[in-house]
TORFILUM-580387 format. One record per atom (N, C-alpha, C): x, y, z. Coordinates in pm, 1 decimal, always signed. Each point is the difference from the previous one (the first is absolute). Layout:
! TORFILUM-580387
        px        py        pz
         X         Y         Z
...
***
This chain:
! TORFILUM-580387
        px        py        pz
     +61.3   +1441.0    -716.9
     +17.3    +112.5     -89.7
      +1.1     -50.5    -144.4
     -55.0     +80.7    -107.9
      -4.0      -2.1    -116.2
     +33.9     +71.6     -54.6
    +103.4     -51.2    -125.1
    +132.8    +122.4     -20.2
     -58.0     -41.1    -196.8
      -2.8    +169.6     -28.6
      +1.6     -45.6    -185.7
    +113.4     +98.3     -32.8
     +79.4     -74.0     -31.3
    +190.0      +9.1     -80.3
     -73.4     +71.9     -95.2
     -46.6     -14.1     -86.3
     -49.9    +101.9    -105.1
     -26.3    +122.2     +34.6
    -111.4     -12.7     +71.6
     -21.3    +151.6     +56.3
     +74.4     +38.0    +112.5
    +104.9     -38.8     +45.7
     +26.8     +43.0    +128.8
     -77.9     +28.1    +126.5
    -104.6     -83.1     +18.8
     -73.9     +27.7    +109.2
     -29.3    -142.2     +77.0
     -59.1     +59.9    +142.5
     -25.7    -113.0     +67.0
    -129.5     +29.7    +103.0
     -54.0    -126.1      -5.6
    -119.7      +9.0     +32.8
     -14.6     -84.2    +141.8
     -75.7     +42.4     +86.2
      +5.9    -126.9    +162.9
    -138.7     -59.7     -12.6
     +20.1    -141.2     +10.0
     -98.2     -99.1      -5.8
     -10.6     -43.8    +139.9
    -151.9     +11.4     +34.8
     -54.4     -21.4    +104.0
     +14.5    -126.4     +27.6
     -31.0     -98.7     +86.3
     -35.1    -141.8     +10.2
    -183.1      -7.1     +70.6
     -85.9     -57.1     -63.8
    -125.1     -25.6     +40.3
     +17.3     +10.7    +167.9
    -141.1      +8.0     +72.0
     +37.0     +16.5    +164.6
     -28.8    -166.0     -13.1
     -26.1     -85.4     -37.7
     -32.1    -156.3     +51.0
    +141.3     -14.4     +25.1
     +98.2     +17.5     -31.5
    +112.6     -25.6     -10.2
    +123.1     +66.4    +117.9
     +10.6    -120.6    +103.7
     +73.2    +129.4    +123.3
    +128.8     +54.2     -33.3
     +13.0     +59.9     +97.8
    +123.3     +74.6     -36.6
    +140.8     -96.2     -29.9
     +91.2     +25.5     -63.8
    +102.5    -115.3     -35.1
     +98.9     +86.1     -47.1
     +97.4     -86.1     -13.9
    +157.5     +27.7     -89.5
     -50.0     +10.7    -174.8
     -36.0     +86.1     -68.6
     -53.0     -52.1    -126.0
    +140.8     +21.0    -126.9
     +85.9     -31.1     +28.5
    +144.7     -28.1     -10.0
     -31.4    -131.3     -64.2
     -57.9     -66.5      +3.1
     +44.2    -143.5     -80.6
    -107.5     -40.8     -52.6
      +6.6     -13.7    -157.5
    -109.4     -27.2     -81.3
     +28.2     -27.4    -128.9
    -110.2     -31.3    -112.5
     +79.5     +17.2    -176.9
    -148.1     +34.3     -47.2
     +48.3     +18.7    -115.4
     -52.4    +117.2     -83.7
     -18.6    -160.2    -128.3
     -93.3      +1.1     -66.9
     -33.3     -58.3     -95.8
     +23.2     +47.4    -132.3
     +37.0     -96.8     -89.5
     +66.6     +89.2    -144.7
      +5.2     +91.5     -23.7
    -216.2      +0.2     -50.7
     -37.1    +116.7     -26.6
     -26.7    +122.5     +98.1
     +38.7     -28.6    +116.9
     -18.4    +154.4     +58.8
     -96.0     -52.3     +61.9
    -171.0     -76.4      +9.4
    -125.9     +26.6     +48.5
     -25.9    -127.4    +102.2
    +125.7      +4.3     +26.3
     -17.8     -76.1    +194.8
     +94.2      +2.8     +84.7
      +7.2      -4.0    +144.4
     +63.2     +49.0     +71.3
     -31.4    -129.3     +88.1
    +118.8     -62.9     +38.0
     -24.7    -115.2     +94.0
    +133.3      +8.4    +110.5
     -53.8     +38.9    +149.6
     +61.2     -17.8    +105.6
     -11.8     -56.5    +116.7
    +109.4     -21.9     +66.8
     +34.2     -95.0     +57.6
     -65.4     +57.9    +143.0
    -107.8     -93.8     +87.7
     -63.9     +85.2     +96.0
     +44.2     -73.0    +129.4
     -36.9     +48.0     +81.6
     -28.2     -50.8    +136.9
     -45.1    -203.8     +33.6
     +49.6     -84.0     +81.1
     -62.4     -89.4     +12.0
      +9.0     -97.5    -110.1
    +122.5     +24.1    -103.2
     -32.8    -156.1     -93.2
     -77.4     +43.1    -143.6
     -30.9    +162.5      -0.4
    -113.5     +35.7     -78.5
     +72.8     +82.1     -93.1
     -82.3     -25.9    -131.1
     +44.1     +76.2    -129.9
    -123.4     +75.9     -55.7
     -34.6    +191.9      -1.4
     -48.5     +17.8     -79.8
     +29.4     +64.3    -117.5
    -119.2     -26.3    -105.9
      +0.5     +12.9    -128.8
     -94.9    +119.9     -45.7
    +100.1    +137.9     -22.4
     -72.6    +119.6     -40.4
     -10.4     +25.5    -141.9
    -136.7     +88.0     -13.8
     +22.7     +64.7    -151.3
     +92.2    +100.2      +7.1
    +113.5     +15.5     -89.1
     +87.4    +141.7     +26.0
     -86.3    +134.8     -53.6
    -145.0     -15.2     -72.6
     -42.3    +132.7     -15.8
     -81.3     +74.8    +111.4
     -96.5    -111.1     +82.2
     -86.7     +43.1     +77.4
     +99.1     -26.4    +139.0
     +25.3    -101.3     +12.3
    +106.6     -71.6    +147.9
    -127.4     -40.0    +109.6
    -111.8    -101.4     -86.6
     -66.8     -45.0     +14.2
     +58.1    -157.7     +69.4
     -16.2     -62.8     +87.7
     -11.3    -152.7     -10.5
     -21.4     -74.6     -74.8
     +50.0    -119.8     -92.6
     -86.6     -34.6     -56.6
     +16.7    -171.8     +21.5
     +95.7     -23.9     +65.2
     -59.5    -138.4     +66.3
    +152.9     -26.8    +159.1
     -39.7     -40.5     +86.4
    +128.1     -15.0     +80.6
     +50.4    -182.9      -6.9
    +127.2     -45.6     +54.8
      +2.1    -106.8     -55.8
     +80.3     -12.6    +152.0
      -1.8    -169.3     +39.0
     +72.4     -39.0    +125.4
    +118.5     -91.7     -20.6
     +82.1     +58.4     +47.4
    +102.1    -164.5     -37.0
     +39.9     -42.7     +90.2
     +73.4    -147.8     +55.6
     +58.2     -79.0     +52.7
     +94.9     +65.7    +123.8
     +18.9     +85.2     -35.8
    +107.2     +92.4    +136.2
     +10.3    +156.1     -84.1
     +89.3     +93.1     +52.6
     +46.3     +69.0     -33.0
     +59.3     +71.1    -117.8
     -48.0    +107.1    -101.8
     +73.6      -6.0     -56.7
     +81.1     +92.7     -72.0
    +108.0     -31.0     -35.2
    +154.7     +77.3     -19.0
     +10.8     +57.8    -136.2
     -60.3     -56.7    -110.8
      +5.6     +34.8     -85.0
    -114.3     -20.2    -147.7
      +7.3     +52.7    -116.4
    -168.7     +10.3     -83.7
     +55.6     +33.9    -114.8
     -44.8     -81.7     -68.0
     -30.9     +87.4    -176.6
     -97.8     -76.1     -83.6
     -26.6     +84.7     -84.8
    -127.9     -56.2     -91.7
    +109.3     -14.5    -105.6
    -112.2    -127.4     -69.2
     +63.8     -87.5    -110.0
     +26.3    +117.2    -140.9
    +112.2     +12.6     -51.4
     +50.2    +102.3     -79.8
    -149.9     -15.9    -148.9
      +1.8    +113.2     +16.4
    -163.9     +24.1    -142.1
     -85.9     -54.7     +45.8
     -36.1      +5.6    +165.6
    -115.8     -46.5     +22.7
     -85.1     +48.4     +99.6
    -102.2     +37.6     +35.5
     -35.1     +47.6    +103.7
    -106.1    -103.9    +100.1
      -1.0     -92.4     -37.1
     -69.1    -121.8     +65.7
     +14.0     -54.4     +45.6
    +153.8     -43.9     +22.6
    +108.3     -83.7     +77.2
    +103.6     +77.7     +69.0
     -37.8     -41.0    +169.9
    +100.3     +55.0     +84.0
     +79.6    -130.6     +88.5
    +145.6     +46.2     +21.5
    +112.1    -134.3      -7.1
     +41.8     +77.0    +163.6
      +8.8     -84.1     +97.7
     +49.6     +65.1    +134.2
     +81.5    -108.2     +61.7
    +116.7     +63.1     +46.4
     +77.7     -52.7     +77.7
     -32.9      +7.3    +138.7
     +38.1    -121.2     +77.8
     -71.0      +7.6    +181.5
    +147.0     -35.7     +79.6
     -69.7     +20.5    +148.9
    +137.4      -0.3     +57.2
     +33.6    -165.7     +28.5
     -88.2     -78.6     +19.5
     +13.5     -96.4     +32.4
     +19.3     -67.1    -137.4
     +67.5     +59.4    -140.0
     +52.3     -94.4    -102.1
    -107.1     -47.5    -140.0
    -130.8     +46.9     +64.9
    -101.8     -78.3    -107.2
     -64.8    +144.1     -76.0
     +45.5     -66.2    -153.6
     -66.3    +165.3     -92.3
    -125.1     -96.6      -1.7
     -69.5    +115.3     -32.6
    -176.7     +12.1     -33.2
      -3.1     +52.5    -156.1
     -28.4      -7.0     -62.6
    -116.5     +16.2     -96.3
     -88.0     +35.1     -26.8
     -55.5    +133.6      -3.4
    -180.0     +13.2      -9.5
     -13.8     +64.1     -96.8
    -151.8     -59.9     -36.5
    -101.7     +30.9    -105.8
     -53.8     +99.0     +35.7
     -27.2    +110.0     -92.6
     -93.0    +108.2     +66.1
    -115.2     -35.8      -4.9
     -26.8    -106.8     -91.5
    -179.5     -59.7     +22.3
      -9.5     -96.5    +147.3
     +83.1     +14.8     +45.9
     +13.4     -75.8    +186.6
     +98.8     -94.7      -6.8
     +39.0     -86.3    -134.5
     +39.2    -176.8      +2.1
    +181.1     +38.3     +70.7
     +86.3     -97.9     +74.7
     +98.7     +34.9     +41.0
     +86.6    -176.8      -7.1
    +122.4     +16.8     -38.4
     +89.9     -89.2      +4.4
     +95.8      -8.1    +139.7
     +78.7     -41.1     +30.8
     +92.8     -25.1     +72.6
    +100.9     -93.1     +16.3
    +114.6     +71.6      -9.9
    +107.7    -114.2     -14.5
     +97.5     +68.8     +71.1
    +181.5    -124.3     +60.8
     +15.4     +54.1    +101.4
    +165.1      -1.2     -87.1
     +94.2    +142.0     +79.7
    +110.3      +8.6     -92.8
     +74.9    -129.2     +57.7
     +49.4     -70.7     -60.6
    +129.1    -117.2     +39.3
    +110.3    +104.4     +87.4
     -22.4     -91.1    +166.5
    +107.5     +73.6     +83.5
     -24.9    +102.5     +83.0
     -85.0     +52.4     -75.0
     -47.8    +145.6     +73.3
     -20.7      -2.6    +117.7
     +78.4     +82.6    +136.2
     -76.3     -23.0    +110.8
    -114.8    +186.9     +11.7
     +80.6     +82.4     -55.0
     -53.0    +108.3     +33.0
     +21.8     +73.7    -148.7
    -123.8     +32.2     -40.8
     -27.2     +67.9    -159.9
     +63.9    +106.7      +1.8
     +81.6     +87.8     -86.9
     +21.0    +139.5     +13.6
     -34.6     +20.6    -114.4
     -22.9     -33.3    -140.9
     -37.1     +70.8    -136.7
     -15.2    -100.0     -82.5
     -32.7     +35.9    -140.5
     -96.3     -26.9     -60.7
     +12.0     +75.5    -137.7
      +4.1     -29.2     -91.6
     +57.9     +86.6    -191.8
     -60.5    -113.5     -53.8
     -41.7     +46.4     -96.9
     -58.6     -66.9    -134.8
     +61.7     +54.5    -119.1
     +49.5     -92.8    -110.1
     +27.1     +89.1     -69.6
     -57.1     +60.8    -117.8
     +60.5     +96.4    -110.0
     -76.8     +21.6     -73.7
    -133.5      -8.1     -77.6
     +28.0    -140.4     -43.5
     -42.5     -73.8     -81.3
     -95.2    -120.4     +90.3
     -20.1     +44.6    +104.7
     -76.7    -122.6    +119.7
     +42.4    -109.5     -21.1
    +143.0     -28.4     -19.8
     -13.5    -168.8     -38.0
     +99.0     -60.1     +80.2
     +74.4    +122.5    +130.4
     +68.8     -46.9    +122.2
     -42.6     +38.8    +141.4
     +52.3     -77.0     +76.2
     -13.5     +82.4    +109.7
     +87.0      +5.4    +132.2
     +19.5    +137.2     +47.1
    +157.8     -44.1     +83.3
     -43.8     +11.9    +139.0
     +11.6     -83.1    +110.4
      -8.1     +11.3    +148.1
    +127.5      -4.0     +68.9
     -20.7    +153.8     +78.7
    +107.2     -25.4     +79.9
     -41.0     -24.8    +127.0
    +110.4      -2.3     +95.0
      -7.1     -76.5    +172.7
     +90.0     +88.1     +79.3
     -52.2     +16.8    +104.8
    +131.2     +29.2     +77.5
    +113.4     -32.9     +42.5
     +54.3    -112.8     -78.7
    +134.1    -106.8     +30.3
     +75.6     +87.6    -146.3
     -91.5     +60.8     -66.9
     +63.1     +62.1    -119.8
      +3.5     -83.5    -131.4
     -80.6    -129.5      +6.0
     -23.5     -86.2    -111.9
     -85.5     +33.9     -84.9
     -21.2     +13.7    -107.8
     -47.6     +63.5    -171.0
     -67.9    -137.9     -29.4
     -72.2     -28.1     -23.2
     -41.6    -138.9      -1.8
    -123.9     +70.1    -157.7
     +58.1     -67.9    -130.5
     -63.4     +77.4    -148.3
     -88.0    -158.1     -37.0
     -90.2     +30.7     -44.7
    -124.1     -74.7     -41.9
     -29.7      -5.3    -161.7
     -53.2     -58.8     -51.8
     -90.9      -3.2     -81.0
    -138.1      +5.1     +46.6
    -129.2     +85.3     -82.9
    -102.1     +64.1     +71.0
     -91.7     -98.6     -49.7
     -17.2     -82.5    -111.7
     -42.7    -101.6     +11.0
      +4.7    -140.1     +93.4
    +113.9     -22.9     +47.1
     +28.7     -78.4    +119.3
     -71.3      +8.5    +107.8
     -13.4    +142.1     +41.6
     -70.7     +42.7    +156.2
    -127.6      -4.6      +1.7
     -10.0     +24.5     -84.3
    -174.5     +14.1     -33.7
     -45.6    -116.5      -8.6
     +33.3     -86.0     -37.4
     -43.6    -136.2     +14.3
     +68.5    -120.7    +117.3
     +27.9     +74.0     +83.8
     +98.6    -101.1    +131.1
      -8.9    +106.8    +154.8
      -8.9    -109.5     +77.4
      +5.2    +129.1    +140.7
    +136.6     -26.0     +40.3
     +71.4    -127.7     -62.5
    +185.7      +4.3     +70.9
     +66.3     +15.6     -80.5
     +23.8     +76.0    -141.3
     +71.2      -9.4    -124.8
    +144.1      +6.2     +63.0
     +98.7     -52.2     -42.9
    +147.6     +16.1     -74.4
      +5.9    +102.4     -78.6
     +98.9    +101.2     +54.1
     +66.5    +105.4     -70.8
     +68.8     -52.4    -149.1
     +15.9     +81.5    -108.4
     +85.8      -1.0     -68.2
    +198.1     -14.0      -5.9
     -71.8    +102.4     +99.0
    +154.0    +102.9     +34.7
      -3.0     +63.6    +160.1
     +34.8     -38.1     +72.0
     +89.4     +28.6    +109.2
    +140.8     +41.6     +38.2
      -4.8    +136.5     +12.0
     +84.5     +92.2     +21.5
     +95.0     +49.3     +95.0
     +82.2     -47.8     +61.4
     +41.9     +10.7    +177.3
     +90.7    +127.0     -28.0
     -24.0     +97.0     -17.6
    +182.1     +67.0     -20.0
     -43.8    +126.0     +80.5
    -118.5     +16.5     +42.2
      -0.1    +133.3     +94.1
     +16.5     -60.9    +154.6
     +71.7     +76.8    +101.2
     +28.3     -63.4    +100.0
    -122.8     +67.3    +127.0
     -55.0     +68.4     -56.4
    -118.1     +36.0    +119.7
    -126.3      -8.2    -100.4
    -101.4     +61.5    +101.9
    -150.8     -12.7     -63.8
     -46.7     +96.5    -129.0
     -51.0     -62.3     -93.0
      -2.1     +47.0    -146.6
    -108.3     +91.1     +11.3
      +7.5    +141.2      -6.9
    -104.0    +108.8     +30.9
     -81.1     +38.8    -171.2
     +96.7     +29.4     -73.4
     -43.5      +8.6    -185.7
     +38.5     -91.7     -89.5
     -83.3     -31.9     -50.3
     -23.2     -65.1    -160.6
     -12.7     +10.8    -113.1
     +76.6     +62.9    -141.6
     -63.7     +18.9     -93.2
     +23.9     -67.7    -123.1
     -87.7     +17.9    -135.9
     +53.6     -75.0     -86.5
      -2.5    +112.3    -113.3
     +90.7     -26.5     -80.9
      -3.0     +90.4    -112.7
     -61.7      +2.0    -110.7
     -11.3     +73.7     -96.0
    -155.9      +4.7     -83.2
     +14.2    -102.2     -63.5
     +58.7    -120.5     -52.7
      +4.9    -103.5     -39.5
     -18.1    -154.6     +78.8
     +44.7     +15.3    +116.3
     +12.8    -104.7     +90.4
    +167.1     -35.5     -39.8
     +83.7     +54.3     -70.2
    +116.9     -92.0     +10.9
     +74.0     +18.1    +146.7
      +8.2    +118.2     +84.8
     +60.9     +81.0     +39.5
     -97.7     -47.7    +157.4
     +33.1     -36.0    +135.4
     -48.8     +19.3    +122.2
     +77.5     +59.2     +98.9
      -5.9    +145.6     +18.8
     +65.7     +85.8    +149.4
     -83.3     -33.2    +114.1
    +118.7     -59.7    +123.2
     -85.8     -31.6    +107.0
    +116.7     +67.0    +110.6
     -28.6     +54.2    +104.6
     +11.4     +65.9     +99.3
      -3.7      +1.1    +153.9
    +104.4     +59.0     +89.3
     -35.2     -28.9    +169.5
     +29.8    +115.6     +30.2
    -107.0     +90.4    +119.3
     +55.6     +94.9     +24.8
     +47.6      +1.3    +162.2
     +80.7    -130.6     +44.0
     +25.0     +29.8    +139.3
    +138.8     -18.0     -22.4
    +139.6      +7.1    -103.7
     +75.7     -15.8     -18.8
     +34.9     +53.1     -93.0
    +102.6     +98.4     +15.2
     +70.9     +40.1    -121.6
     +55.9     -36.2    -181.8
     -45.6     +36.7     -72.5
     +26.6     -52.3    -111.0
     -76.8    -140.8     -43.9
     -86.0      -7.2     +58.7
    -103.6    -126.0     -50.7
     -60.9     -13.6    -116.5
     +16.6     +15.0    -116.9
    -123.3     +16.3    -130.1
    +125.7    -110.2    -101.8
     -92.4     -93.2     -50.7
     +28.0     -74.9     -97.4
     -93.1      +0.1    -145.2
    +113.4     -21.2     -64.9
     -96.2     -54.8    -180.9
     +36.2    -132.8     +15.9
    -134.2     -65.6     -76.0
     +16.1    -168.5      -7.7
     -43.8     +46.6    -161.2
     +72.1    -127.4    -130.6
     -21.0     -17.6    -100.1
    -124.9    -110.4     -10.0
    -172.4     +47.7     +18.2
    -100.7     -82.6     -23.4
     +34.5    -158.7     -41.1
     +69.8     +23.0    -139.7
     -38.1     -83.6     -46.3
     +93.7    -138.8     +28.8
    +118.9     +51.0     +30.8
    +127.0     -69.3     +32.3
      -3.5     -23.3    +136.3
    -131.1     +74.1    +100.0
     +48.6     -41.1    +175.3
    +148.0      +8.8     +73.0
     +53.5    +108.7    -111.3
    +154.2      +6.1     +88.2
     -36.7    +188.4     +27.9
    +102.0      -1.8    +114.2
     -21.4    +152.6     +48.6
    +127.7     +77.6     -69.1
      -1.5    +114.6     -36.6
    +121.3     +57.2     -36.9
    +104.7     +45.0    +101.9
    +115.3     -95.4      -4.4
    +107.5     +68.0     +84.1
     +66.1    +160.5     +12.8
     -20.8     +50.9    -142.1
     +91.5     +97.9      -1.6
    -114.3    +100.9     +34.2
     -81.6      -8.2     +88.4
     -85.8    +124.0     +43.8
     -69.0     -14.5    +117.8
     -24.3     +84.2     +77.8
     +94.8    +129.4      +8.7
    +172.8     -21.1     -27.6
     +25.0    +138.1     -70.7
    +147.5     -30.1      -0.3
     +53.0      +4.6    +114.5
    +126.5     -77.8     -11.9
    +108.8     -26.5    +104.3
      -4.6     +76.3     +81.2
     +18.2    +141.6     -42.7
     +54.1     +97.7     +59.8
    -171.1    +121.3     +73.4
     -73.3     -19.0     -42.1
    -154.7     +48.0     -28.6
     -15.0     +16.4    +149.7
     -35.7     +98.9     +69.9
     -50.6     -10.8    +138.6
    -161.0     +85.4     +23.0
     -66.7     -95.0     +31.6
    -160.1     +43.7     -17.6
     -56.2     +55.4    +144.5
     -89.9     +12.3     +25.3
     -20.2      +0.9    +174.2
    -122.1     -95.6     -17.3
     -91.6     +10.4     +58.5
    -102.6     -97.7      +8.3
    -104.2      -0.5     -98.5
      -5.2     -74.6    -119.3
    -121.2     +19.2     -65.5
    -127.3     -43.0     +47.9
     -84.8     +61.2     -46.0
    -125.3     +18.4     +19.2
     -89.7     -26.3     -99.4
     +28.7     +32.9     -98.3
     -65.8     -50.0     -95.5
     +97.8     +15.3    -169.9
     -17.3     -54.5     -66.2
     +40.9     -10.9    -139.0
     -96.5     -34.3    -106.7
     -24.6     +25.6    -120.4
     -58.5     +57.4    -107.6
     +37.3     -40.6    -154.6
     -54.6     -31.7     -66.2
     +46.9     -21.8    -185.9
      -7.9    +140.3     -45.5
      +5.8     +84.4    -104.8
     -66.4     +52.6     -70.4
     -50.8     -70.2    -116.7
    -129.8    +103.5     -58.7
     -70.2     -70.1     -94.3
      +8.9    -110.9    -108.8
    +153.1     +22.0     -30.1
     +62.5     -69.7     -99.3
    +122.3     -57.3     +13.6
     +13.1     -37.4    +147.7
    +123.3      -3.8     +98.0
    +141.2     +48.9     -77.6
     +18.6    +146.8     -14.7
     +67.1     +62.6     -46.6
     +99.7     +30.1    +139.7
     -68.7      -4.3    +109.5
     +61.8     +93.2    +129.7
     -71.6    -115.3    +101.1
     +33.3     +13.8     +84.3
      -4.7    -132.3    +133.8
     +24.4    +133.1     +99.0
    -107.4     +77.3    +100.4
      -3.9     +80.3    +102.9
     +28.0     -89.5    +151.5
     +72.8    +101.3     +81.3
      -9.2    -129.7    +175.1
     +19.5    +150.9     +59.8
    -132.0     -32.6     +88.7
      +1.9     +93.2    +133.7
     +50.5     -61.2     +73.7
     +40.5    +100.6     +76.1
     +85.5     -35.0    +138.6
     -49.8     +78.4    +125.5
      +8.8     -36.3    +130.6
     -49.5     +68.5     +86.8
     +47.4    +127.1      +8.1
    +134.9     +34.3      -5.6
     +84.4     +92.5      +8.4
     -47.3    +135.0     -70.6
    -148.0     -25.2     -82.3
      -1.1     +84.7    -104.7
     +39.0     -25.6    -141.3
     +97.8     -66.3      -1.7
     +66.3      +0.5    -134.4
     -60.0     -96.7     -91.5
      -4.9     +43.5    -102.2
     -46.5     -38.0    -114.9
    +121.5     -52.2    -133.3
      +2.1    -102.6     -47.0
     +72.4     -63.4     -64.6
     -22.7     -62.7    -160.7
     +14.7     +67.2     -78.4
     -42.0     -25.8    -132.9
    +113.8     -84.6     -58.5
     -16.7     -98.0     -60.5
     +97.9     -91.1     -80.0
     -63.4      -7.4    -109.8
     +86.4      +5.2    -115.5
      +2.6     -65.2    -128.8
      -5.7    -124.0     -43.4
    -102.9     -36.4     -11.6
     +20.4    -139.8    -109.1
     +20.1     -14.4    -164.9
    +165.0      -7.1     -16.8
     +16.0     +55.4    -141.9
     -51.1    -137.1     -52.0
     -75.6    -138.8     +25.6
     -47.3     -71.1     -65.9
    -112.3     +75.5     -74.9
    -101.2     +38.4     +68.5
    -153.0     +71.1     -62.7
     +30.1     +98.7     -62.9
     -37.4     +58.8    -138.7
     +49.1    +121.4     -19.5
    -123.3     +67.5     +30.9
    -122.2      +4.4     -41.7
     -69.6    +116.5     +43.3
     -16.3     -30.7    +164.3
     -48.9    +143.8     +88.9
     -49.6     +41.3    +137.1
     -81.9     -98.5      -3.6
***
């Protein structure tokens, strides 16, 4: 579905027939709006135009995979997390990298941030394992920066805030799971969630534009807006 907030309307996007039937639940959207890359059947990633929902190239990786995003302001570079631990890299002109997360036995996600100049893998042991994006790109076994242990199940969301200072990471098979880590310092913040704070399972969590507000879904429905009186604008 295609939803315009402006106009209040929504539009249903077909999927080409080359393309069998699937979960089309898991995918990303490129900066500008004009690609659509999901996660297919068999190890396979395709790569749509979002105007026509044309094909416009499919890509294979190493196993399975869990998670995708294109490189922030770019539509040429797509970054995928696999289950068996090894992100991919691809060129939309075909060329592809590969390197494998330190530790990883089973991939669950995958964030880049803002500014493309990090990158966060999570695992299902719940390890955050943060990069420099120059590192990976040039190594298939890099050393993390920053390694993160403080979620106690498998890390389902990742985000970074419009600066990169700020990383929310997340589990949704356990109650109250969502952490902030301080980028630059590699320490996680104790005092959050508060003490007292009772969440149900997040699902996903969010910056706003100007990380004014930090959003966390929860399965339950509920929706959770926090203040970050550091940022002043939204």
């Amino acid at each position: 579905m295609q939803y315009d907030l402006e106009k209040g309307s929504v539009m249903q996007l077909e999927l080409p027939k080359c393309i069998p039937r699937q979960n089309a639940g898991r995918f990303a959207m490129s900066s500008d709006g004009s690609l659509l890359a999901m996660i297919a059947h068999s190890a396979q990633v395709n790569v749509l135009s979002s105007s026509t929902m044309e094909v416009i190239i499919t890509f294979s990786a190493p196993a399975d995979v869990t998670s995708l995003q294109f490189l922030p302001g770019s539509n040429r570079e797509l970054w995928a997390m696999t289950e068996c631990g090894e992100v991919v890299i691809w060129n939309l002109s075909g060329s592809q990298h590969v390197f494998r997360d330190d530790g990883a036995v089973l991939g669950t996600k995958i964030r880049l941030s803002t500014e493309g100049d990090k990158v966060a893998c999570g695992s299902n042991t719940g390890i955050v394992n943060l990069y420099d994006t120059g590192d990976v790109r040039n190594c298939v076994d890099p050393k993390p920066q920053t390694v993160v242990t403080n979620l106690l199940t498998s890390c389902d969301s990742i985000a970074f805030n419009h600066d990169g200072q700020l990383m929310a990471f997340s589990s949704n098979t356990k109650e109250n799971q969502v952490k902030l880590l301080n980028v630059a310092s590699g320490t996680v913040f104790s005092n959050y969630p508060r003490q007292h704070e009772k969440m149900s399972y997040v699902e996903c969590v969010e910056f706003s534009p100007h990380s004014g507000f930090m959003g966390i879904g929860c399965s339950n429905g509920q929706l959770i807006l926090d203040r970050l009186n550091y940022f002043e604008h939204y």
